[in-house]
VOGU-3710 file (C-alpha; in Angstrom, 3 decimals, decimal comma):
1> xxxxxxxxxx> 101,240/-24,749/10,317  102,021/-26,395/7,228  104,675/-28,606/8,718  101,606/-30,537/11,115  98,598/-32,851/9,721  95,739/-32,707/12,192  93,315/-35,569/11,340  90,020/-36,848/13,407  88,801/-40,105/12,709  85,332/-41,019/14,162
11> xxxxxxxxxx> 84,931/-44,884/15,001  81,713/-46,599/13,613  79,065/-47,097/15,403  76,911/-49,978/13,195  74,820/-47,457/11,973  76,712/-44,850/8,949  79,899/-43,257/9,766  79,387/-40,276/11,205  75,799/-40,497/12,907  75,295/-41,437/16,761
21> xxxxxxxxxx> 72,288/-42,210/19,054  71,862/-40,199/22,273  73,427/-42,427/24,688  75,936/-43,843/22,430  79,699/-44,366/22,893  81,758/-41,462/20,786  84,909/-42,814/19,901  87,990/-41,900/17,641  91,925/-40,846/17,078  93,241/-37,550/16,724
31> xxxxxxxxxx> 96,388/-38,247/13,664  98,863/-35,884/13,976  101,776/-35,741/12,082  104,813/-33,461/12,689  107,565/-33,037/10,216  109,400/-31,305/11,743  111,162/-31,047/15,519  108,924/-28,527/17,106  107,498/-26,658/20,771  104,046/-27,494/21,902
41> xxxxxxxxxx> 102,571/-26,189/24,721  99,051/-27,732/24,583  96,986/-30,175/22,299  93,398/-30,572/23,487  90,655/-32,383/22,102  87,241/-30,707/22,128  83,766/-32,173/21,730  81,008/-29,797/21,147  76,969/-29,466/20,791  76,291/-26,161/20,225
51> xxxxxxxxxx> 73,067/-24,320/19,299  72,761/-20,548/17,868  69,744/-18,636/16,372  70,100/-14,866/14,760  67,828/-12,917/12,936  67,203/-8,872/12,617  63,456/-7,105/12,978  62,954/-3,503/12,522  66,869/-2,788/13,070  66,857/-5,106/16,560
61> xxxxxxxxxx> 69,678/-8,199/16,381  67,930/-10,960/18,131  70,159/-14,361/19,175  70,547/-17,141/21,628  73,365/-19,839/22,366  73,187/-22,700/23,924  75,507/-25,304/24,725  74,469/-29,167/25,566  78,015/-30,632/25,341  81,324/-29,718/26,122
71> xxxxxxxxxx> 83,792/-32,232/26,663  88,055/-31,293/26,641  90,549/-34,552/26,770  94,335/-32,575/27,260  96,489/-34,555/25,290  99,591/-33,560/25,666  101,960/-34,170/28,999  101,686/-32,024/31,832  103,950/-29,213/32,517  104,421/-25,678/32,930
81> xxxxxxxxxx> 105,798/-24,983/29,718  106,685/-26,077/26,245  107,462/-29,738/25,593  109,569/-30,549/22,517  107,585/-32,959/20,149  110,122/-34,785/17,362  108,948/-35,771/13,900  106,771/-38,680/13,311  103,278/-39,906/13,449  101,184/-39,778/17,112
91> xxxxxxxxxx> 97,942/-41,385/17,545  95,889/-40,227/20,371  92,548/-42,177/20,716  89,913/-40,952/22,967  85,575/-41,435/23,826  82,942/-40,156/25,796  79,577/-40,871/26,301  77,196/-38,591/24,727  74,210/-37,771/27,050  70,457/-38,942/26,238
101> xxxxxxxxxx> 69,067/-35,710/26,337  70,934/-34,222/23,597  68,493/-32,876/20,592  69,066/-33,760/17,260  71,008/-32,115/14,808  69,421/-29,622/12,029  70,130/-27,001/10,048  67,672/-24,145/10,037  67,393/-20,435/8,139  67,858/-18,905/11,074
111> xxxxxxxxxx> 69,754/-20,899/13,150  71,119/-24,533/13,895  72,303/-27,356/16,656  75,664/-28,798/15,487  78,218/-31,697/16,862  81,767/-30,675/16,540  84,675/-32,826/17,193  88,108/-30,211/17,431  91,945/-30,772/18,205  93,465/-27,759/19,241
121> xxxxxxxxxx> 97,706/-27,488/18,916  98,951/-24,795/20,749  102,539/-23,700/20,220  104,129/-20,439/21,850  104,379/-17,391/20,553  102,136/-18,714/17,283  98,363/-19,115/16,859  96,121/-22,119/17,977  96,013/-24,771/15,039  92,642/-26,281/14,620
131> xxxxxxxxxx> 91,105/-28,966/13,200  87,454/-29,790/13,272  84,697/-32,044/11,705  80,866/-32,367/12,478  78,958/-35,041/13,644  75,445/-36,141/13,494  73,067/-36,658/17,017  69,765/-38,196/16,863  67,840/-38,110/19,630  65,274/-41,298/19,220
141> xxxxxxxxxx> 61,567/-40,426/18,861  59,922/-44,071/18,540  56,590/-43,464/16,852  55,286/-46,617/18,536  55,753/-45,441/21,822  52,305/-43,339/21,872  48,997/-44,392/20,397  48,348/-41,150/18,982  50,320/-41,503/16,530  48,607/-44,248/15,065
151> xxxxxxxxxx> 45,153/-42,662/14,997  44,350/-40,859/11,281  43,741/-36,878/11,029  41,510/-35,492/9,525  39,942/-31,874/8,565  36,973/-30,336/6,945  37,407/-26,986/5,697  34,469/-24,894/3,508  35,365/-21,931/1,542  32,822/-19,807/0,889
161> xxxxxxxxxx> 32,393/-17,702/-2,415  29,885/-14,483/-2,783  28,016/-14,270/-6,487  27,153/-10,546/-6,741  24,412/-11,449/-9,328  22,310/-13,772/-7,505  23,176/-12,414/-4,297  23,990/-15,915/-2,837  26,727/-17,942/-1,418  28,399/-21,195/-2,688
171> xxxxxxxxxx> 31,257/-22,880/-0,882  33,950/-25,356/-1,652  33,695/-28,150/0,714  37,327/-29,810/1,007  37,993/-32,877/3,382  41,981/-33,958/3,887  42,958/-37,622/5,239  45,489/-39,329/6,583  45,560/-42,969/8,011  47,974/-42,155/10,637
181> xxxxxxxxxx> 49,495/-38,952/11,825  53,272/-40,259/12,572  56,337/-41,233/9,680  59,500/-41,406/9,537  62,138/-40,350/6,777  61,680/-42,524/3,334  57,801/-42,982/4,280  54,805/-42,267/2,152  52,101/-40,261/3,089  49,222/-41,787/1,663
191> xxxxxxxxxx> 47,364/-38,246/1,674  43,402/-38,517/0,306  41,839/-35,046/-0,681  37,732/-34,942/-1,214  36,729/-32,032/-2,895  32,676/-31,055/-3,156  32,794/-27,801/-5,393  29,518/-26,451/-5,469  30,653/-22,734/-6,719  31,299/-21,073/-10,313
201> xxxxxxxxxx> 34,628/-21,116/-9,677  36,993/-23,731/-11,484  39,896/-24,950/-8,819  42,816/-25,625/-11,972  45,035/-27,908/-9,301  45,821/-28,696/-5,923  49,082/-28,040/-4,517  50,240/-30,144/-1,379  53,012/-29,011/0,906  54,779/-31,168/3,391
211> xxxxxxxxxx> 56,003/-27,781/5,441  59,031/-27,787/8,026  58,170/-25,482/10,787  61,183/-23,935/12,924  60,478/-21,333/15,281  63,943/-19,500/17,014  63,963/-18,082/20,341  65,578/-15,304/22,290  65,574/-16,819/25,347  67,183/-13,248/27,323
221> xxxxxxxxxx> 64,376/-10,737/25,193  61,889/-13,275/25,341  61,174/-12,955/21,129  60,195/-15,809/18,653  61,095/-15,619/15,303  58,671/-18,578/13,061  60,368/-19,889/9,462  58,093/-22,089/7,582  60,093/-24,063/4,168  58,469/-26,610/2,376
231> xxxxxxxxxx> 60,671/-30,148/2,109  58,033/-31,753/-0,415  55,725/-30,116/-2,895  53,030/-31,930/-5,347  50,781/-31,199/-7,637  47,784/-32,927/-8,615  44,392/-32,304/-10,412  41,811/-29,829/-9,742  37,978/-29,546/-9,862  35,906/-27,796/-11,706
241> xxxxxxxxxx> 32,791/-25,899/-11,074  30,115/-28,024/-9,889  31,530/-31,356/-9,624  33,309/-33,925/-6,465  36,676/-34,699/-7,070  39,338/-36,800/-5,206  42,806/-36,841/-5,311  45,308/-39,261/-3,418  48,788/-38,063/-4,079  51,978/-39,671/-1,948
251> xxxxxxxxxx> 54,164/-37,697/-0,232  57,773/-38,947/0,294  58,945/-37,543/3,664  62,831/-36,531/2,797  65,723/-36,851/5,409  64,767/-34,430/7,648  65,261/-34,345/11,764  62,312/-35,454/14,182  59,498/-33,337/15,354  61,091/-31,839/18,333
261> xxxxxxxxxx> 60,608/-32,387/21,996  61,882/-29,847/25,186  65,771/-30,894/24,537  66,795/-27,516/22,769  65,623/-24,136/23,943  66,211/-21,751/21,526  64,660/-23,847/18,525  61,804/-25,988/17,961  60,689/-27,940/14,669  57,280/-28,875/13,917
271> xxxxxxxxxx> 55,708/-30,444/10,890  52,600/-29,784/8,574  50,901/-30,753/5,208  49,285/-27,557/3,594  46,753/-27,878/0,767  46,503/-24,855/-1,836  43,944/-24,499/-4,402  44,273/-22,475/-7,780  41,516/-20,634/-7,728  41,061/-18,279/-10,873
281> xxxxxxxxxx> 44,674/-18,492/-11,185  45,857/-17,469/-7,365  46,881/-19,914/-5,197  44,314/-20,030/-1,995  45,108/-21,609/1,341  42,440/-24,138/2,022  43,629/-26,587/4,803  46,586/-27,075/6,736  47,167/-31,028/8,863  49,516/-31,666/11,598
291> xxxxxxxxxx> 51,920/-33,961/11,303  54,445/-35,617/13,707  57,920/-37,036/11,726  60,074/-39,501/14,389  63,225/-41,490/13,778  61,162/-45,076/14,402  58,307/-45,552/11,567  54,875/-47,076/13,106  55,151/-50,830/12,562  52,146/-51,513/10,459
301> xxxxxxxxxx> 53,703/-49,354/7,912  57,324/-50,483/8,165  58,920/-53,269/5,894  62,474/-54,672/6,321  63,948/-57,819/6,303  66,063/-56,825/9,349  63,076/-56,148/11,537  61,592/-59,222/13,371  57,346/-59,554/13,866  57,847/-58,868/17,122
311> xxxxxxxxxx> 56,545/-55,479/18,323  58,727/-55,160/20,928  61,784/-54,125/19,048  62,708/-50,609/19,680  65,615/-50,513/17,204  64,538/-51,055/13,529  67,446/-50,814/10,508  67,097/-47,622/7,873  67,520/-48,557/4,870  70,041/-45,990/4,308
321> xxxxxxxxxx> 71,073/-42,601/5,707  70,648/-39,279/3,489  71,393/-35,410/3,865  68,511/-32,571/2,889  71,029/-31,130/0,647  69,464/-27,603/0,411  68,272/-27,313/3,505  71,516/-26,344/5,189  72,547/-22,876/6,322  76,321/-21,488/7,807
331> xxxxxxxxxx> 75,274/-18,504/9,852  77,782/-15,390/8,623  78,878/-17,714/5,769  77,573/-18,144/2,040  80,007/-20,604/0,234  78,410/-23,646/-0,165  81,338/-25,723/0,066  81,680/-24,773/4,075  78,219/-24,743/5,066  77,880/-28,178/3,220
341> xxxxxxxxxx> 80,430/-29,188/5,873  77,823/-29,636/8,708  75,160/-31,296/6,619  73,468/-33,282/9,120  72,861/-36,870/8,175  69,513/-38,975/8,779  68,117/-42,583/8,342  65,633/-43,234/5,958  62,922/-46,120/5,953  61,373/-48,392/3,061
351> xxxxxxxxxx> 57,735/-48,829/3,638  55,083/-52,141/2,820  52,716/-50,575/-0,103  49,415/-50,317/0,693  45,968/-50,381/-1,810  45,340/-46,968/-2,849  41,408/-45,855/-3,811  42,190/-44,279/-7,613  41,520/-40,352/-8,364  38,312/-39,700/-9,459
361> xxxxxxxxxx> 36,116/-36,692/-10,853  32,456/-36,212/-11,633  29,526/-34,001/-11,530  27,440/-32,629/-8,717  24,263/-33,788/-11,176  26,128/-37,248/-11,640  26,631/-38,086/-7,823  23,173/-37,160/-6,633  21,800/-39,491/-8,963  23,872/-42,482/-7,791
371> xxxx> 23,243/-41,544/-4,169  19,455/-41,561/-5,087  19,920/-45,111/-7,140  21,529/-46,472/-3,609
//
């Protein structure tokens, strides 16, 4: 009704307004103002933490809910029927404590898990007048917490090419590395490509992908439904026939929720770098790495004043708190301006540089010769 305001005001939480731990106190006021004498049978405030999937293959709707919070505080005074509310201002605070095994929030092609925070006004005879605004959850994911994380990955990968002519194979020998296999949101990935080409075949660039992996299940038909979309892309040099190369472009991981753990059902995010090569002007799949993205950065990469030497500390201060912009999807809806709405928001980290080796190119001839010299 146009004669009510329904606002929601979230309290702070010492991190940005808006974004909450697992575990955390969530805290507020429900505004409303009436301006005019007026029946109310009900107002009720709702907090929600809902997750859907939905996607179609070969004609056959496939979806899943699942709900991990549901919390009503009744407002309003008792009584069996309509209460007479006069014009003015009324402030209703409330809080809850949000669980610690809620998953994070994220917005996926196919699906999503989102934090609502409603007040519902119902009047007789009229529809229920509601007012809603998301939230953001982040469940913790302390990179520190595992050593595994701290050791590098690595992968070899040879692609072979067949030369009619001579009747004889020659391969592309391509090594990835990187120093650990954990970040967080605002790291670098310090990624180093080695490249032995030892075919005909000129390799015009790389392309590097720093993939987001969700896969969406239907928990009741027991179906998966896999959606890969890149969040980082570079480009760097190639290497031509007969020559090493190596290449050590930085990848900035964007805001983007943790790799996920058994909190959510019906959606699971993973992360990987995939390396492409043009080949003869077609982009070939040459290696993929796994990668592991968590809300605390590893401490030998991490630099802030806040954060004392001690390795102890559990809670270390983003530098500031960013949304993946066009990473967001509104199931059923395609104006921006709405699905915008419940643009989940995630910390970001500054990192201490580290000493890089530089790119480098040269012949197959040119490298056996210093090998022999050593």
């Amino acid at each position: 009704m146009k004669n009510t305001i329904c606002e929601i005001h979230l309290n702070p939480n010492g991190h940005c307004d808006g974004v909450y731990h697992c575990g955390q106190q969530l805290s507020g006021n429900v505004v409303l103002t009436f301006y005019e004498k007026q029946k109310v049978k009900d107002i009720v405030i709702q907090i929600l933490g809902v997750g859907k999937c939905e996607w179609t293959e070969q004609r056959r709707l496939f979806h899943s809910e699942e709900i991990y919070l549901k919390s009503e505080i009744k407002i309003s005074e008792p009584s069996e029927g309509s209460t007479t509310v006069s014009t003015g201002v009324y402030t209703y605070p409330f809080e809850i404590e949000l669980p610690n095994n809620l998953p994070t929030s994220c917005e996926g092609r196919y699906g999503f898990i989102r934090y609502l925070a409603s007040v519902n006004i119902v009047r007789p005879n009229q529809p229920v007048q509601t007012q809603t605004i998301a939230f953001t959850v982040i469940k913790p994911h302390n990179l520190n917490a595992s050593p595994l994380f701290q050791s590098p990955t690595k992968k070899q990968q040879c692609v072979k090419f067949f030369r009619f002519l001579s009747m004889t194979l020659n391969n592309v020998q391509i090594t990835a590395t990187i120093p650990t296999s954990g970040y967080a949101p605002g790291q670098t990935i310090p990624l180093e490509i080695d490249v032995n080409n030892k075919s005909i075949k000129n390799i015009s660039e790389f392309k590097v992908e720093l993939n987001k992996v969700c896969v969406y299940f239907d928990t009741t038909r027991n179906q998966r439904k896999a959606h890969k979309s890149p969040v980082q892309t570079v480009f760097v040099g190639g290497c031509p026939a007969n020559t090493c190369a190596v290449h050590i472009p930085d990848i900035l991981v964007p805001p983007v929720p943790s790799t996920s753990d058994n909190s959510s059902k019906i959606l699971h995010i993973t992360y990987e770098i995939k390396i492409y090569g043009n080949i003869s002007g077609a982009l070939k799949p040459l290696i993929k790495l796994p990668i592991t993205i968590g809300t605390v950065p590893l401490y030998s990469t991490y630099r802030c004043v806040h954060f004392a030497d001690s390795i102890e500390c559990n809670h270390i201060v983003p530098s500031k708190y960013e949304a993946l912009l066009e990473d967001y999807l509104n199931l059923g809806d395609s104006e921006n301006d709405k699905r915008n709405q419940y643009a989940p928001i995630y910390p970001m980290f500054s990192v201490r540089p580290t000493k890089r080796r530089q790119n480098s190119e040269q012949s197959l001839e040119s490298s056996s010769e210093q090998s022999g010299t050593d």
